[in-house]
mmCIF file of the C-alpha atoms, coordinates in Angstrom:
data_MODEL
# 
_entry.id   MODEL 
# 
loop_
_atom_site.group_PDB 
_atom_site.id 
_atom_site.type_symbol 
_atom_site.label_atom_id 
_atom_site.label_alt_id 
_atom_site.label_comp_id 
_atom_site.label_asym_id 
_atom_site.label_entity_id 
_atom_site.label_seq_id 
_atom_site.pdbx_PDB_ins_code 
_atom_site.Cartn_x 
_atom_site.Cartn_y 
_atom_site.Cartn_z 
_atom_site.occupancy 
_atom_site.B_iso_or_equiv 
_atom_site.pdbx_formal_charge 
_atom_site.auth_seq_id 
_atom_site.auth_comp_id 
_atom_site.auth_asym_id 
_atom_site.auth_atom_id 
_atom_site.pdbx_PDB_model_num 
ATOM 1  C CA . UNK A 1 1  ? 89.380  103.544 95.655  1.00 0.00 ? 1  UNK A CA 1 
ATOM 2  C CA . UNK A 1 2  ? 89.681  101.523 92.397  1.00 0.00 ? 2  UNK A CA 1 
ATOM 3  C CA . UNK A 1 3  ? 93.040  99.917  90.782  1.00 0.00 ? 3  UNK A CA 1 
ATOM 4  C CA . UNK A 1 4  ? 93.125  103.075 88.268  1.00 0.00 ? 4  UNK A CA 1 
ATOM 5  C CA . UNK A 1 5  ? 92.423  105.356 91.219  1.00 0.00 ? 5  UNK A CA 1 
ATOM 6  C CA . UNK A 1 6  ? 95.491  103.978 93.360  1.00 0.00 ? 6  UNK A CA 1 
ATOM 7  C CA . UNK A 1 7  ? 97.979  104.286 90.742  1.00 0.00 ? 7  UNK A CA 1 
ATOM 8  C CA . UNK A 1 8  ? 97.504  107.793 89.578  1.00 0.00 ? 8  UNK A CA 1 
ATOM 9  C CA . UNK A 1 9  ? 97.368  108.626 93.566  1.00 0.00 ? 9  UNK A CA 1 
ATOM 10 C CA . UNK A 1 10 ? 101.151 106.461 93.658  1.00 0.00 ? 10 UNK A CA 1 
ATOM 11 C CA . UNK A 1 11 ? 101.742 108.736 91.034  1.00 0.00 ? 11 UNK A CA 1 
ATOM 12 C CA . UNK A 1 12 ? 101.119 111.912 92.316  1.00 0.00 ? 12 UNK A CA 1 
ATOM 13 C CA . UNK A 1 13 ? 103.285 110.775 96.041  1.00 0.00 ? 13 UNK A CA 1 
ATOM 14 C CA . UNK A 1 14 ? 106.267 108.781 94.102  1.00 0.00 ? 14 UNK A CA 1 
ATOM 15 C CA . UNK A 1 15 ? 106.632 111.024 90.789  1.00 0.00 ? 15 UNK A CA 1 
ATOM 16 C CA . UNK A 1 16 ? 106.403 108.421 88.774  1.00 0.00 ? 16 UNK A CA 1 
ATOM 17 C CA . UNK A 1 17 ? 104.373 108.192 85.797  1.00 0.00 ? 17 UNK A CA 1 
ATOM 18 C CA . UNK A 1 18 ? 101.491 106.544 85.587  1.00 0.00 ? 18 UNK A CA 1 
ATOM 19 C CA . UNK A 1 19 ? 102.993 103.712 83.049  1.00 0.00 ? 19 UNK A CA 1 
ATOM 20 C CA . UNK A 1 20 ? 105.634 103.164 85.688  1.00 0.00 ? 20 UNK A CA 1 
ATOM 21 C CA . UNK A 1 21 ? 103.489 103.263 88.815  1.00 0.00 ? 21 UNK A CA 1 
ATOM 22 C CA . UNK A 1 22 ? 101.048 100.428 86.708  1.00 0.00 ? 22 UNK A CA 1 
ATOM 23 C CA . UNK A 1 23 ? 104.101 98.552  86.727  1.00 0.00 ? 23 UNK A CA 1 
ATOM 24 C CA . UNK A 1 24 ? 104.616 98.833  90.396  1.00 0.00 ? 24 UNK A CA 1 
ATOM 25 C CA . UNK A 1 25 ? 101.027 98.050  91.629  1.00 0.00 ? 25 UNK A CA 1 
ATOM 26 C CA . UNK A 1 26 ? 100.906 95.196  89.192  1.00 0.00 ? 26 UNK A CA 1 
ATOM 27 C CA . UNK A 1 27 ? 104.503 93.806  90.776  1.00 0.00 ? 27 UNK A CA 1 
ATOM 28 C CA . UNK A 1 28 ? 103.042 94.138  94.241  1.00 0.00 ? 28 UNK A CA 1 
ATOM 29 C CA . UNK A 1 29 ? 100.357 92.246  93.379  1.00 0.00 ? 29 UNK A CA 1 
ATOM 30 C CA . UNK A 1 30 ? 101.734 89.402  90.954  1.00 0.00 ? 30 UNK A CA 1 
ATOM 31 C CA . UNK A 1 31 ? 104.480 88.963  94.517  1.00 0.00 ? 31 UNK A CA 1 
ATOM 32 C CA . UNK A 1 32 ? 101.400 88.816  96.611  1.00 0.00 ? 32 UNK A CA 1 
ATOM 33 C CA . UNK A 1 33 ? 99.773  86.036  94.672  1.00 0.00 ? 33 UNK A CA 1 
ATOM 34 C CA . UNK A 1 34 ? 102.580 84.278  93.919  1.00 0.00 ? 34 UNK A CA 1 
ATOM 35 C CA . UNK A 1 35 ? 103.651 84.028  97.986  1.00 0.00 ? 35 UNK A CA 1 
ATOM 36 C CA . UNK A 1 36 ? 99.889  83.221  99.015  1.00 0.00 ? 36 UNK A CA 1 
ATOM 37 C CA . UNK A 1 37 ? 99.799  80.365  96.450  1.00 0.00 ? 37 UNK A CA 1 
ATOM 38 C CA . UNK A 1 38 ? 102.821 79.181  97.612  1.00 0.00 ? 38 UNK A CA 1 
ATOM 39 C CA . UNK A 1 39 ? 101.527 79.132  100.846 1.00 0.00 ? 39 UNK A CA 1 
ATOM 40 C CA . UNK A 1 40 ? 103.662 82.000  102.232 1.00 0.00 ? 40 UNK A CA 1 
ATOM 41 C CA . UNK A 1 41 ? 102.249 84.812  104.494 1.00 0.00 ? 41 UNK A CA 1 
ATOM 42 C CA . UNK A 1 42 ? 102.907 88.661  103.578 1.00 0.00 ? 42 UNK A CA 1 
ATOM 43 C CA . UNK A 1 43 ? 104.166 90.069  106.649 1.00 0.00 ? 43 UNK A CA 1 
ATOM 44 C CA . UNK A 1 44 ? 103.881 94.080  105.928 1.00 0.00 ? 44 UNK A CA 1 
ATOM 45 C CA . UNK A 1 45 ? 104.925 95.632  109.667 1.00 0.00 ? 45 UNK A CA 1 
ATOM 46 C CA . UNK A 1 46 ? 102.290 97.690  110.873 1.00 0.00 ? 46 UNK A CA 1 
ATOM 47 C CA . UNK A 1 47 ? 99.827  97.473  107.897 1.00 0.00 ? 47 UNK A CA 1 
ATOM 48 C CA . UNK A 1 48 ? 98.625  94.146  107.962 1.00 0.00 ? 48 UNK A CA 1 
ATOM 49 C CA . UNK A 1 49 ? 99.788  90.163  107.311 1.00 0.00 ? 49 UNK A CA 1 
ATOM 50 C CA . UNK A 1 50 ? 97.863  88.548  104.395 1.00 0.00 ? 50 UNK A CA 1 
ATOM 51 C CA . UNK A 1 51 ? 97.936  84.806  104.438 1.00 0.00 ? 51 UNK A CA 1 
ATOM 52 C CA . UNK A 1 52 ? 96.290  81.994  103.360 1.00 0.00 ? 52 UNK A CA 1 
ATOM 53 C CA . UNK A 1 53 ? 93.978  79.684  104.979 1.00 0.00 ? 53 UNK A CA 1 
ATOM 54 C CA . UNK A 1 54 ? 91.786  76.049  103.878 1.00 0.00 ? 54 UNK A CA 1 
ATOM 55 C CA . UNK A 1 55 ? 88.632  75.939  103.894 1.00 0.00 ? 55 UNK A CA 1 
ATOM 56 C CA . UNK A 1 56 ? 86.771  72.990  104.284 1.00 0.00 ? 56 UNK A CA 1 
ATOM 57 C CA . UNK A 1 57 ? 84.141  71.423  102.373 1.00 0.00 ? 57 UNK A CA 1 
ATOM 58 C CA . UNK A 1 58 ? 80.920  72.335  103.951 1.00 0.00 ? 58 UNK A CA 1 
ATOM 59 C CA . UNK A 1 59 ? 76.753  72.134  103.500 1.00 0.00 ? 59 UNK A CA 1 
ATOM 60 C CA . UNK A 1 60 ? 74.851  75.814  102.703 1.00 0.00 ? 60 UNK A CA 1 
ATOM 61 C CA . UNK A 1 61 ? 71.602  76.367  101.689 1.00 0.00 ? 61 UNK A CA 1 
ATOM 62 C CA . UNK A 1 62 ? 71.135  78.597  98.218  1.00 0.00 ? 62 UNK A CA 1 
ATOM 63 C CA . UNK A 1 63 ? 69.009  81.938  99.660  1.00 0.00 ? 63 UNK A CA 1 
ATOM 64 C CA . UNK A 1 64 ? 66.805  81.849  97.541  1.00 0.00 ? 64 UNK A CA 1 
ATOM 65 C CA . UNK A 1 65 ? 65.116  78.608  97.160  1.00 0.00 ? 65 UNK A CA 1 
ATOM 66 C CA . UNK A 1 66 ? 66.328  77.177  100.254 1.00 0.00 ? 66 UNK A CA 1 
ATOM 67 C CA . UNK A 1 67 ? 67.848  74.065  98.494  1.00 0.00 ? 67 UNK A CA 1 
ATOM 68 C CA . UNK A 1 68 ? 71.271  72.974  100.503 1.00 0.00 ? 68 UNK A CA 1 
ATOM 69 C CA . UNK A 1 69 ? 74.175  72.355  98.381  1.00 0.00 ? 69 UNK A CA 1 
ATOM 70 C CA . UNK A 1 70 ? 77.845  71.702  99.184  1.00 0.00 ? 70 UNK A CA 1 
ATOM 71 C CA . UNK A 1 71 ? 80.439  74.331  99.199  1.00 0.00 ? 71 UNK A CA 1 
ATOM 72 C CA . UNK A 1 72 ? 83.581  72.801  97.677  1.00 0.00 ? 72 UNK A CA 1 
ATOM 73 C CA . UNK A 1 73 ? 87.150  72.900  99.887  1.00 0.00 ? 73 UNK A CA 1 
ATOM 74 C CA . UNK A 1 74 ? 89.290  75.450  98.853  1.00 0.00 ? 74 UNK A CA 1 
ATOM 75 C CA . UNK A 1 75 ? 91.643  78.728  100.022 1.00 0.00 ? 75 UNK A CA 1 
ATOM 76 C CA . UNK A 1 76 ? 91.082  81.672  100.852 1.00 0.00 ? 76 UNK A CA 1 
ATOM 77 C CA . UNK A 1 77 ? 92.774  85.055  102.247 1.00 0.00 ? 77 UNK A CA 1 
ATOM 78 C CA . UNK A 1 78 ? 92.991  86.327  105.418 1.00 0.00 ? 78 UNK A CA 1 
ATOM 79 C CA . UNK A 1 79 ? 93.860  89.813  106.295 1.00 0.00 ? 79 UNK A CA 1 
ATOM 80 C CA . UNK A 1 80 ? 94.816  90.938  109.380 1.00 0.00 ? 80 UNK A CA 1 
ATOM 81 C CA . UNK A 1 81 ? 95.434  94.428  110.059 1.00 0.00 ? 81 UNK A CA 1 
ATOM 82 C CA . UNK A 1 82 ? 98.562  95.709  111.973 1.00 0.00 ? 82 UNK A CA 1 
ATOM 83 C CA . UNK A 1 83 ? 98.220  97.691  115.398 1.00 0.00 ? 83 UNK A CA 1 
ATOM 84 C CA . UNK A 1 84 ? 99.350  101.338 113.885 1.00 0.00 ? 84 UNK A CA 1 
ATOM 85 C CA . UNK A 1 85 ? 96.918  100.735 110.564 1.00 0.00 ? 85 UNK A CA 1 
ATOM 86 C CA . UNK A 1 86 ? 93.941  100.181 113.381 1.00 0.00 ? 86 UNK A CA 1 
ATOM 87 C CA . UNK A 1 87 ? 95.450  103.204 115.673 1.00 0.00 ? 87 UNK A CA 1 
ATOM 88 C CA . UNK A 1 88 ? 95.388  105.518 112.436 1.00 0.00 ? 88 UNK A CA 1 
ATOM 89 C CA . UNK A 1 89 ? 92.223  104.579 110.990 1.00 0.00 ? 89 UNK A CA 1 
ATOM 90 C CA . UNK A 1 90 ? 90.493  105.073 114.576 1.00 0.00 ? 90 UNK A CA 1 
ATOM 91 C CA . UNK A 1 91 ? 92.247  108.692 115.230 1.00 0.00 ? 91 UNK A CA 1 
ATOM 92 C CA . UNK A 1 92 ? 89.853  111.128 115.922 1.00 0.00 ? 92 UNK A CA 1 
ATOM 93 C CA . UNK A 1 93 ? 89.518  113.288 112.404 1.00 0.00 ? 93 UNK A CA 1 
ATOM 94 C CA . UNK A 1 94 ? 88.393  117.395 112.234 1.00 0.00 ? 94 UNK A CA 1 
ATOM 95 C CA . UNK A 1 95 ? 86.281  116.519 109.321 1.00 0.00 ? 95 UNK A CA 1 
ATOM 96 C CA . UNK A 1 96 ? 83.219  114.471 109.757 1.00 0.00 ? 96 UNK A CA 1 
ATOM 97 C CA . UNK A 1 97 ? 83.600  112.840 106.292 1.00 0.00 ? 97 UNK A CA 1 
ATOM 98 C CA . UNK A 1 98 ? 84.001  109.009 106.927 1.00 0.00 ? 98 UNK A CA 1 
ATOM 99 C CA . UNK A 1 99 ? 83.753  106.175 104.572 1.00 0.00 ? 99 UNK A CA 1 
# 
C-alpha cells in the first residue's frame, strides 16, 4: 500500500475527503518526524513503538567491486511491533491470499 493508497482507504473508514484525510496522514507523519528527531519514541499501544537509535561509524565493503569504505555515524528508526499487531497479523485467515 502506497501514501495515495492509504489515504483514499482513511477516506473510505473516516468519511472524510480525500483533501482532509491528506491532511491527516501528512500530520501523523510531520508529529512522527518531528518526535524521532527530537529524540522521542512513538509509543502507539498495541501497534508498535518507533524510536530512534545511533549508529556507529563502521567499515563495509561496496558489493560490487569489493572495495571497503566507511559507513558514516548516523540515526536510524527502529520499529517494534506491539503484541496484538503480531497476534492479528499471525491469525489464521479463510483466504489463502497473503502478502
Amino acid at each position: 500500500m502506497n501514501k495515495q493508497a492509504l489515504i483514499n482507504e482513511l477516506a473510505l473508514r473516516t468519511e472524510l475527503t480525500q483533501i482532509k484525510s491528506k491532511k491527516v496522514i501528512e500530520a501523523l507523519l510531520d508529529i512522527v518526524t518531528e518526535q524521532l528527531k527530537q529524540g522521542e519514541e512513538i509509543r502507539l499501544t498495541g501497534f508498535a513503538i518507533v524510536s530512534r537509535w545511533h549508529q556507529t561509524r563502521r567499515l563495509a565493503r561496496n558489493p560490487k567491486t569489493g572495495e571497503p569504505y566507511m559507513v558514516p555515524e548516523r540515526f536510524s528508526v527502529k520499529l517494534k511491533p506491539g503484541k496484538q499487531l503480531l497476534e492479528e497479523i499471525n491469525k489464521p485467515t479463510t483466504n489463502n491470499s497473503s502478502k
